[in-house]
Structures are given as C-alpha cells and as structure tokens.
C-alpha positions in Angstrom: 15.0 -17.1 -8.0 12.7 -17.4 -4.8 13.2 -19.7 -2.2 10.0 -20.9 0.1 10.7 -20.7 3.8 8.5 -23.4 5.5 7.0 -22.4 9.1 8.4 -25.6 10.5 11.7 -23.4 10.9 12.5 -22.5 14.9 11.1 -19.3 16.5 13.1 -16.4 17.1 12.6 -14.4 20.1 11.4 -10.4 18.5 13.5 -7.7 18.7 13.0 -5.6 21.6 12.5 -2.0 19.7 8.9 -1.7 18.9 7.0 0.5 16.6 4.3 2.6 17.6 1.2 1.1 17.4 0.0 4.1 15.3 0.6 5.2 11.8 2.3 8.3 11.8 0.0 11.3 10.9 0.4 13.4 7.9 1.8 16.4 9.7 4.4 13.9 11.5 5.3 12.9 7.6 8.7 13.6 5.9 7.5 14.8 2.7 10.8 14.6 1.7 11.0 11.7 -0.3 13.9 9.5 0.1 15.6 6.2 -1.4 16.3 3.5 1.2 16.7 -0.1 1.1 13.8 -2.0 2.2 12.5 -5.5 3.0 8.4 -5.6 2.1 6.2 -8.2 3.5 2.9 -9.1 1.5 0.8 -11.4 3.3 -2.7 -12.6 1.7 -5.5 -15.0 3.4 -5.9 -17.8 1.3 -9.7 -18.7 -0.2 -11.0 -15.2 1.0 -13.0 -14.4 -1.8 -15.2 -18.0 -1.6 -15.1 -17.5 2.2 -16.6 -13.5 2.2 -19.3 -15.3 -0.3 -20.6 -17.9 2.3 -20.6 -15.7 6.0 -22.0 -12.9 6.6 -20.3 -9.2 6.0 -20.2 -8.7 9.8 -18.9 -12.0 10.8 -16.4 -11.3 8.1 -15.9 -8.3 9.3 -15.2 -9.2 12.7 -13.0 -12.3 11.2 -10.6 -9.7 9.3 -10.5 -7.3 12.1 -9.2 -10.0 14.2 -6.7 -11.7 11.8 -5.3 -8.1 11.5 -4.7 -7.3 14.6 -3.2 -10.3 15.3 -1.0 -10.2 12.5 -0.4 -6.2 13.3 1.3 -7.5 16.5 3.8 -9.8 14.8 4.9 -7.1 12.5 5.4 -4.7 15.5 6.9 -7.0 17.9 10.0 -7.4 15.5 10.1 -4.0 14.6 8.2 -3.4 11.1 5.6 -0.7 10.1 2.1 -1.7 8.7 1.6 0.5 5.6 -2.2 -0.8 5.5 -4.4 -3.1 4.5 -5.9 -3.9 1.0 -9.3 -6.2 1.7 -7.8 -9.0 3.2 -4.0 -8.6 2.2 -1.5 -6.6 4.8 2.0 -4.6 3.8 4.6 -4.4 5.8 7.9 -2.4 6.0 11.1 -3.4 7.5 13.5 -0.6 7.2 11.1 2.1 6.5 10.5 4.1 8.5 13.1 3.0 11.0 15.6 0.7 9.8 17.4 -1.6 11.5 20.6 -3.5 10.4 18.7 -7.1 9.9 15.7 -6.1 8.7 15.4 -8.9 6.4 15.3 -11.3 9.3 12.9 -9.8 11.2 10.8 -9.7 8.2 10.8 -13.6 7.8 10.5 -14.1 11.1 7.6 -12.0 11.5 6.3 -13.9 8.8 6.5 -17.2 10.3 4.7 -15.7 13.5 2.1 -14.7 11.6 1.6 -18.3 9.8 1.6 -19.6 13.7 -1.1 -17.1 14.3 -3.0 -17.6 11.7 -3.1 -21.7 12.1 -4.6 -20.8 15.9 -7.0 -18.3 14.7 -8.2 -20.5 12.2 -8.8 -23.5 14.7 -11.2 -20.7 16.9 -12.9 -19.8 13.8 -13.3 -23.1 12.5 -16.6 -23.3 13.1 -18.1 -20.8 11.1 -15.4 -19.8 8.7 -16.4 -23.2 6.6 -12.8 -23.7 5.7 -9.4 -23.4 7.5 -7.8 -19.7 7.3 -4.4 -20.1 6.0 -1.9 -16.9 4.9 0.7 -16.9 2.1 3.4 -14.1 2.1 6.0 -12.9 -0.1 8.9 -10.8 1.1 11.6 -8.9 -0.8 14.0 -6.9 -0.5 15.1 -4.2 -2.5 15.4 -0.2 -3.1 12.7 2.3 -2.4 11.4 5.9 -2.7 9.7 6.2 1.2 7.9 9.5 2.1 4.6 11.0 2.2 2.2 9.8 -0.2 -0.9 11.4 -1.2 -2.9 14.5 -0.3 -4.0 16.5 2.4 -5.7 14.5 5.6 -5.3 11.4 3.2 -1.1 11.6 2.9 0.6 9.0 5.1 4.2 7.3 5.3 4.6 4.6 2.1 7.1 3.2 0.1 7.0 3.0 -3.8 9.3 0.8 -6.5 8.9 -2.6 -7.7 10.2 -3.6 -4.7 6.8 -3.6 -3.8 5.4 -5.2 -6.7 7.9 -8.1 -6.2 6.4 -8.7 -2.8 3.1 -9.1 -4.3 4.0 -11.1 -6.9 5.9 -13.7 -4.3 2.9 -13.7 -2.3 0.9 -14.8 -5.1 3.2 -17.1 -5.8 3.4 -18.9 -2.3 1.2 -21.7 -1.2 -0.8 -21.3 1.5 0.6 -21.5 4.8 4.3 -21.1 3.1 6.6 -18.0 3.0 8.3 -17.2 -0.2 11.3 -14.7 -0.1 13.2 -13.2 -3.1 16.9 -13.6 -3.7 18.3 -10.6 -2.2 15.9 -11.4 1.0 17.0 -15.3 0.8 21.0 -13.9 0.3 20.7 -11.7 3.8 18.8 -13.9 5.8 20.1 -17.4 5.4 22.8 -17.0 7.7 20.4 -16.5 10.7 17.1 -19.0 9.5 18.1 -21.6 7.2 
C-alpha cells in the first residue's frame, strides 16, 4: 500500500541538528557493517532524459548542479545524509548515519521542500529548459545493512536492502511534483503531516 503525500500540505520548520555538508571520508567510515532502521528518500526530475536531448551538456550541466544543491540543502536542513547522486536522481538517508527519533517525518518534509524548490527553480530556468522541471520522490522506511561500501579511496558511508529498492520503485511510481511514501513511512508519519 503507498499513500501519495501532495505538496499542498503545511511547511514544517527543519530540525535544528544539521549534517555536515560533507560526505564522510573513507578513513572516517565504520567498516563495520551494521543493521538499522532507515527512512530512504528517492527523488527523480521528471522528463530529464527529453530535456538533456534538447540543451546543451553544459547548460545541463549547470541545470543539475543547481537543482542538487538546492535539493542538498533541504535534505540537510532536517537532518538527512545525501548518499549521492545517480544522473539526475538523488538518495537520501534519514537515520543513517545519525538517527533521529522521527526520521520519517523529516524525510517527508524534506521532500515537500524539495518539490517547493524545485517549482521555483523551474520558473528561473523556464526559459531555456523548454519544459517545466518537476521532481517525483518515493520514501520508505525499512531495515538496512549501513557501513562502508566499496574499495579503497572509492569506499564511502551507504545503506543496502530493499529498503532501498522500495524507494526507487515509489519514486517511479509517483507523479511528478507528488510524494509517494510506503506503508511503514505513511504508519509513522501521519500523526505529524496528514
């Protein structure tokens, strides 16, 4: 069962911890891997492969680079760690590597900020973008391995488990400009958001 969360739902101020705008380096890493509950967010731009075919690779360039740093600073400002970035898609942790005892909610709500930021850089980039730049994300919540993954100058702090599949697959799901959260997300957040 998922349940879409519309961005027409009131702001919530962040959370005042703040994670380092920095990913933490592989000698930093636990390479101890451990299981932990986790909320992952999976946010996609919309129409990104027919828009990277009209502009050109730098304006695109410039276009991601802005849409991610902009959507960077709503993950951090309510706590969450971005893993990375795949093309145009972003994952996000909430509860990995720091959790926090309402993760879920801050992973909606940074959501929702990132649909609001999205909107305004889409009305600056109207002009050459062609088309409007809307985002669709999937959250869920579930159990994790988190640790070091990978090798050498290359390992970094991830998560692993369909958790994270299930994140992907809401995303894909969602329309664009909507938020779709799994069960267990939907279950610990509606208290504070619905």
């Amino acid at each position: 069962m998922t349940i879409p969360v519309r961005s027409s739902s009131p702001p919530l101020v962040p959370a005042s911890e703040t994670q380092h705008a920095f990913r933490p380096q592989a000698d930093k890493i636990d390479n101890e891997a451990n299981r932990r509950t986790v909320t992952v967010l999976f946010a996609d731009l919309s129409g990104f492969t027919a828009m990277n075919e009209r502009l050109d690779p730098e304006v695109m360039q410039t276009l991601q680079n802005e849409l991610f740093e902009e959507l960077t600073t709503a993950v951090q400002s309510f706590g969450g760690f971005v893993d990375k970035f795949i093309g145009d898609a972003l994952l996000a942790l909430f509860g990995a590597p720091t959790a926090h005892g309402d993760d879920p909610e801050r992973a909606v709500c940074a959501a929702l900020d990132m649909i609001s930021w999205t909107a305004r850089l889409s009305e600056r980039a109207k002009a050459y973008a062609g088309s409007p730049l809307l985002l669709h994300v999937g959250i869920n919540t579930g159990h994790v391995v988190a640790g070091g993954l990978g090798v050498g100058v290359a390992k970094s702090y991830s998560v692993t488990g369909d958790t994270v599949n299930t994140a992907q697959r809401l995303q894909s799901m969602a329309a664009p400009g909507e938020v779709l959260v799994g069960p267990l997300t939907h279950r610990l957040t509606r208290h504070a958001l619905l």
